[in-house]
C-alpha positions in Angstrom: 104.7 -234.7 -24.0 108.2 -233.9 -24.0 110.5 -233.4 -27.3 112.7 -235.9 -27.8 116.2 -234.9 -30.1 118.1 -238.0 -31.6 121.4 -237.8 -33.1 122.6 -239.9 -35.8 126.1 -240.3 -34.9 125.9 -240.3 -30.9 122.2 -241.2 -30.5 122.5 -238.4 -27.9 118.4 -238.0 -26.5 117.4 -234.8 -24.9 113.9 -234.2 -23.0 113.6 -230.5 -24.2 111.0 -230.0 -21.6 112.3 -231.7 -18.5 115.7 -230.0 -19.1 114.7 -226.7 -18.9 110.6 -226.1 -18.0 109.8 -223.4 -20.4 106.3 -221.3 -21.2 104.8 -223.0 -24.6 104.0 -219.8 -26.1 107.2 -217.4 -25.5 109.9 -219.5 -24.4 110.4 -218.0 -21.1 112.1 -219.8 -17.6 108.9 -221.2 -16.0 108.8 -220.4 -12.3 106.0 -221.3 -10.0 103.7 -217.9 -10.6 100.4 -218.6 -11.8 101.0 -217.5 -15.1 104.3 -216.5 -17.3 105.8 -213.6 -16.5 106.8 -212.3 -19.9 103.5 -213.6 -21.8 100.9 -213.9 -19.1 100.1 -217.4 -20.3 98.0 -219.0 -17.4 100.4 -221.8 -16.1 97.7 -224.3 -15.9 96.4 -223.9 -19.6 100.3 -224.3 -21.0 99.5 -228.0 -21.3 96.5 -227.4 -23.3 98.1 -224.4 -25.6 100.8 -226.9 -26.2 98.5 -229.6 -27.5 96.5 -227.2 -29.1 99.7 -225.5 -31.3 101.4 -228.9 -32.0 97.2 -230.1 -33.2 97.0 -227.6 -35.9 100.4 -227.6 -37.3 99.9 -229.6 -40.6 100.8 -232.8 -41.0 103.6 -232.2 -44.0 105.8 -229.7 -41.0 105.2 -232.1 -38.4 106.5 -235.1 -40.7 109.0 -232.9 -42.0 110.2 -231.9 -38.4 110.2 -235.5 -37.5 112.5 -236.6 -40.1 114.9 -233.6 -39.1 114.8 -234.7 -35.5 115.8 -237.8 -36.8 118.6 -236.9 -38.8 119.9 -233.8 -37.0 123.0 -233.6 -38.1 122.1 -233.3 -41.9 121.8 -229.9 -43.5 119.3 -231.2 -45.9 116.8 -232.6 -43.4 116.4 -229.0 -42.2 116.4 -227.6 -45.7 113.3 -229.3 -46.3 112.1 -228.6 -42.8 112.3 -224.9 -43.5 111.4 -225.1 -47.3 107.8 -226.8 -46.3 107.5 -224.4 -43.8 107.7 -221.6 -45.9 105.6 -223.1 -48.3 102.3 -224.1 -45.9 103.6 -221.0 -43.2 104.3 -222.7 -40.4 107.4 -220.6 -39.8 106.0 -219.8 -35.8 105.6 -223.7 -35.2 109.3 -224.2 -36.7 110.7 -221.7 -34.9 109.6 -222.6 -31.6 110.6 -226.0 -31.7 114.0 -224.5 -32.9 114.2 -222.1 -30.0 112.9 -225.2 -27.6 116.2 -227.5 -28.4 118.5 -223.9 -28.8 117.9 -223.5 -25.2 120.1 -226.5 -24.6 122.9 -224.7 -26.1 122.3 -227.0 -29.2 124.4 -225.0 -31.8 122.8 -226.7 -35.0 119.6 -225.5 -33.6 120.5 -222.3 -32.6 121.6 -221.9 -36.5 118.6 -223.0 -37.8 116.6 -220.8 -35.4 119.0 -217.7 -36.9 117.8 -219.4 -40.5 114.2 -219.5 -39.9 113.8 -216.0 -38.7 115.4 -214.3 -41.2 113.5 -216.8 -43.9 110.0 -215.4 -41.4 111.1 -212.0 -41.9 111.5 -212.5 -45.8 108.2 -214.3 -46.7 106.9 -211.5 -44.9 108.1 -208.5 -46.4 107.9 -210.6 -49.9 104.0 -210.8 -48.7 103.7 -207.5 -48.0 104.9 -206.3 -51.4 102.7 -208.8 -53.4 99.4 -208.0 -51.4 100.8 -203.9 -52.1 101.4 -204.5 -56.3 97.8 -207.1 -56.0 95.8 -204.6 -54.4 93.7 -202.4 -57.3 95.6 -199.3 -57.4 93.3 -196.5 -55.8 92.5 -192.9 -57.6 95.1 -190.8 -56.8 93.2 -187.5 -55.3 90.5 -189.0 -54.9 89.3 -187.4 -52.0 90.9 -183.8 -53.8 88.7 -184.4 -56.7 85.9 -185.4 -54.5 86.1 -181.7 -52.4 85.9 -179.8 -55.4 83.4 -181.4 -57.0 81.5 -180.6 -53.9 82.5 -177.3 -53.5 81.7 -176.3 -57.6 78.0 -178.0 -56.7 77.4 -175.7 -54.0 78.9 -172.5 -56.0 76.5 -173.6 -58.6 73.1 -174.5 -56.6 74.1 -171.0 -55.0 74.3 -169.0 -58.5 71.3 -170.9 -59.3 69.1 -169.4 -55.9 70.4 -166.3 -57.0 69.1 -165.7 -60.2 65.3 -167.4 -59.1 65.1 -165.5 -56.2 63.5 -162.2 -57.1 66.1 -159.6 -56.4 64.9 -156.0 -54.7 65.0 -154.3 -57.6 62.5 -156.0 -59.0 59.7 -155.9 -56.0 58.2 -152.4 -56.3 58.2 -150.1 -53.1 55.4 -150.4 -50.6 52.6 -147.6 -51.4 52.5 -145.3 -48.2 49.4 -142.9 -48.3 49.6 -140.7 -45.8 45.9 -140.0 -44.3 44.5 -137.0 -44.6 46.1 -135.5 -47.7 
């Protein structure tokens, strides 16, 4: 299942994967180890981890990735690529195909590969600052208020002990008698 890059003005094909034999899941030189050397990806489960990532990409990014394939040499085509992405966050899926074809020293690709990381690393910190200003916003001291709380019970109960407990002042002194007097 190789990837197959079309060109509009030159009709230029490349085979991604027979060019360059590359791990699925990091993008590293294959050699003939068992297993990738930067990853550890078993060498004979790539095919199926390949299948398995391109299976659940939606069908919208796929689509979308097809038309840009198709017309790679328009900006738009991977405007929308990247904009659908971002929207259904399939920026990993996007990005590896990217980094697939910038391997072959394709220079639009390499571009959009730039494009794509810095638009990952955006919807993530953007995430991270909506889930921070959703999230209910916590006591502050909680745990401060908590201690003392705490610590005033146990004063209390203790003050409370005292003033049950019968003190020695109050128990009269043990009666000796001395025999024979």
């Amino acid at each position: 299942m190789a990837s197959v890059l079309s060109g509009t003005g030159n009709r230029l094909l490349v085979l991604v994967r027979d060019l360059a034999p590359a791990c699925p899941k990091c993008g590293t030189e294959r050699t003939e180890a068992p297993a990738c050397a930067r990853c550890g990806l078993n060498a004979a489960r790539m095919d199926a981890y390949r299948s398995n990532r391109d299976a659940s990409v939606p069908p919208r990014v796929a689509a979308a990735w097809d038309h840009a394939v198709a017309h790679w040499h328009e900006p738009a085509a991977h405007d929308r690529v990247v904009a659908i992405a971002a929207e259904l966050e399939s920026f990993a899926w996007i990005a590896t195909r990217y980094r697939e074809l910038a391997r072959t020293g394709d220079a639009i690709a390499q571009a959009q590969l730039a494009r794509v990381s810095r638009a990952t690393e955006v919807a993530l910190t953007i995430g991270a600052v909506a889930r921070r200003a959703a999230a209910p916003e916590k006591a502050p001291y909680r745990g401060l208020v908590l201690m003392v709380a705490v610590l005033v019970l146990i004063v209390l109960g203790t003050w409370v002990y005292a003033q049950l407990r019968p003190s020695s002042r109050d128990v009269p002194a043990p009666v000796t008698t001395i025999p024979g007097r």
